[in-house]
C-alpha positions in Angstrom: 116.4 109.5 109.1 115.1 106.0 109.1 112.6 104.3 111.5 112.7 100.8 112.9 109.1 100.1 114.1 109.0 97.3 116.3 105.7 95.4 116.0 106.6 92.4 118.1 105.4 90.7 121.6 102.1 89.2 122.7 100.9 91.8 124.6 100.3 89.8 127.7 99.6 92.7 129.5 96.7 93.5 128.1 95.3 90.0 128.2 92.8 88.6 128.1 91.9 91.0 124.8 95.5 90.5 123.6 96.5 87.2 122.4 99.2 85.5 120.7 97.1 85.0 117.7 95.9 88.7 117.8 98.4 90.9 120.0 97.3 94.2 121.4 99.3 96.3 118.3 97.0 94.9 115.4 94.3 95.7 117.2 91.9 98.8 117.1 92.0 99.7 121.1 91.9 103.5 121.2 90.2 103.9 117.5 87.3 102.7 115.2 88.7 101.9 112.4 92.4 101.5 113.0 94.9 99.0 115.1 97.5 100.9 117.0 100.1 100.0 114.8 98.0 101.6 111.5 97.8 104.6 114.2 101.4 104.7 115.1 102.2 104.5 110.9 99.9 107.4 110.2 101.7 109.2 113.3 105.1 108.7 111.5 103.9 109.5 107.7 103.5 112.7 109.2 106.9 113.7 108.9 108.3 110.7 106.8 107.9 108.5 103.7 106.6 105.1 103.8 110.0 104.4 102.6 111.7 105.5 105.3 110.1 103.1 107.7 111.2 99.6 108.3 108.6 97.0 110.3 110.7 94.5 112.3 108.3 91.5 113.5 107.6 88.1 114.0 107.5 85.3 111.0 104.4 84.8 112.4 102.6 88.0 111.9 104.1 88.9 108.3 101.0 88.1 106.7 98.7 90.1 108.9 101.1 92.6 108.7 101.5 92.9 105.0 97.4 93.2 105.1 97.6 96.2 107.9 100.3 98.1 106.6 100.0 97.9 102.5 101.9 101.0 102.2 105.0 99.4 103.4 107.1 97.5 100.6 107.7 94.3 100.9 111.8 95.2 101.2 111.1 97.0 104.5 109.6 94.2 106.4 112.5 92.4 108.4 111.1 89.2 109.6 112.7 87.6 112.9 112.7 83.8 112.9 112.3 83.4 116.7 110.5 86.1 118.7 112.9 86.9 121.5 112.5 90.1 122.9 113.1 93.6 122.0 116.6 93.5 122.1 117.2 90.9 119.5 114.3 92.7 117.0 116.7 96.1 117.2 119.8 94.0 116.7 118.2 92.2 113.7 116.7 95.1 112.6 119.7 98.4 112.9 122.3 96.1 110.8 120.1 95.6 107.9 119.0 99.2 107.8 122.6 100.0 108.1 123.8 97.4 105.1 121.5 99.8 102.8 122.0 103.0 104.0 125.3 103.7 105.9 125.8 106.2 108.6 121.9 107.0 108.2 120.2 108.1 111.9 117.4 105.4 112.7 115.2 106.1 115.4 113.7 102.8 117.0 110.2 102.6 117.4 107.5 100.9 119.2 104.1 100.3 117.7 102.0 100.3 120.7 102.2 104.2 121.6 99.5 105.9 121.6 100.8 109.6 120.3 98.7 112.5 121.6 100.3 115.1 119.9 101.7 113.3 116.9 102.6 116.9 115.0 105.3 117.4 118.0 106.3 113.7 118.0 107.1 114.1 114.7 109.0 117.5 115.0 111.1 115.8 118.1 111.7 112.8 116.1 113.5 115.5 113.2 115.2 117.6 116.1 116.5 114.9 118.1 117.7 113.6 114.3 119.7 116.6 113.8 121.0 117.0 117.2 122.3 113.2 116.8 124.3 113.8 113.4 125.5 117.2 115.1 127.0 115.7 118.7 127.6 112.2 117.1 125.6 111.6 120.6 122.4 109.0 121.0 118.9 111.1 121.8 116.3 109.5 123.8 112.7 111.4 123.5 110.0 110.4 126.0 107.7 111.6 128.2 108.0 112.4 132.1 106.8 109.6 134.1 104.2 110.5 136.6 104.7 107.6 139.4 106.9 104.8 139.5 106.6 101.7 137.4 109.0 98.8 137.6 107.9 98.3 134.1 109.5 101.4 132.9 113.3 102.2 132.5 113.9 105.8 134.2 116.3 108.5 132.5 118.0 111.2 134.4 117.3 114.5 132.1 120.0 116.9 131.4 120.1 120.4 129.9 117.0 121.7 128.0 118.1 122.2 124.2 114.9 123.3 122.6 111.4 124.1 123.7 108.7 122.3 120.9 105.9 123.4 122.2 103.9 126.1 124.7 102.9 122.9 126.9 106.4 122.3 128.5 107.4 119.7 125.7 111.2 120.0 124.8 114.1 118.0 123.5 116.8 117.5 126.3 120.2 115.6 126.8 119.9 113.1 129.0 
């Protein structure tokens, strides 16, 4: 499996912390010494090589970038010219993961999640990577909403396939 980590957007959100010139994901908001995307990296070497993980992002943030995530070779960094959106990053991103390794599962990621239980993240990640090669099938792994946003897409869960966890966490079909 491959990972697309998408380390893009101002954080406006999060304003007036978050800025163009220092977005919310090179920060260090929930830890001392580390931005959230350093966080999410650590999260993901849990379970994968640096290798393995590709950092889509803006032109403009390459440098700091480069200085955040040193473990991360310089071949892995795709650099958008424009920053549009996310939809446009993955669409930059997938082909060029795909021109170098063919058929390979990529799970898209975003580096402003904080990861409670990063062990389990990690083991979902590897489940849902196998279950996606198996049913030739996309897998979606998230966590239960608990109120409505309008900032959040909502996915109708199907059959449980696997329990991860003695706290309810599982990997499901949607």
């Amino acid at each position: 499996m491959k990972i697309l980590l998408v380390v893009g957007g101002y954080g406006t959100r999060f304003w007036p912390a978050s800025r163009r010139k220092n977005p919310k994901q090179h920060q260090k908001v929930v830890h001392r010494t580390k931005s959230l995307v350093q966080l999410k990296l650590q999260y993901l070497h849990l379970g994968f090589s640096y290798d393995d993980i590709f950092v889509v992002t803006g032109k403009r943030y390459e440098k700091e970038l480069r200085r955040q995530l040193p473990r991360i070779k310089k071949a892995n960094f795709i650099l958008e010219p424009l920053m549009k959106d996310t939809a446009p990053a993955v669409a930059l991103g997938l082909p060029k993961i795909a021109a170098r390794y063919p058929n390979e599962i990529v799970s898209i990621q975003w580096s402003d999640h904080l990861i409670r239980k990063p062990k389990i993240f990690v083991k979902a990640l590897k489940i849902g990577a196998k279950l996606a090669k198996e049913s030739g099938r996309d897998i979606i792994i998230g966590v239960r909403p608990q109120s409505p946003s309008p900032h959040k897409g909502y996915i109708k869960a199907g059959k449980l396939l696997r329990n991860l966890d003695d706290h309810k966490t599982g990997v499901l079909y949607a």
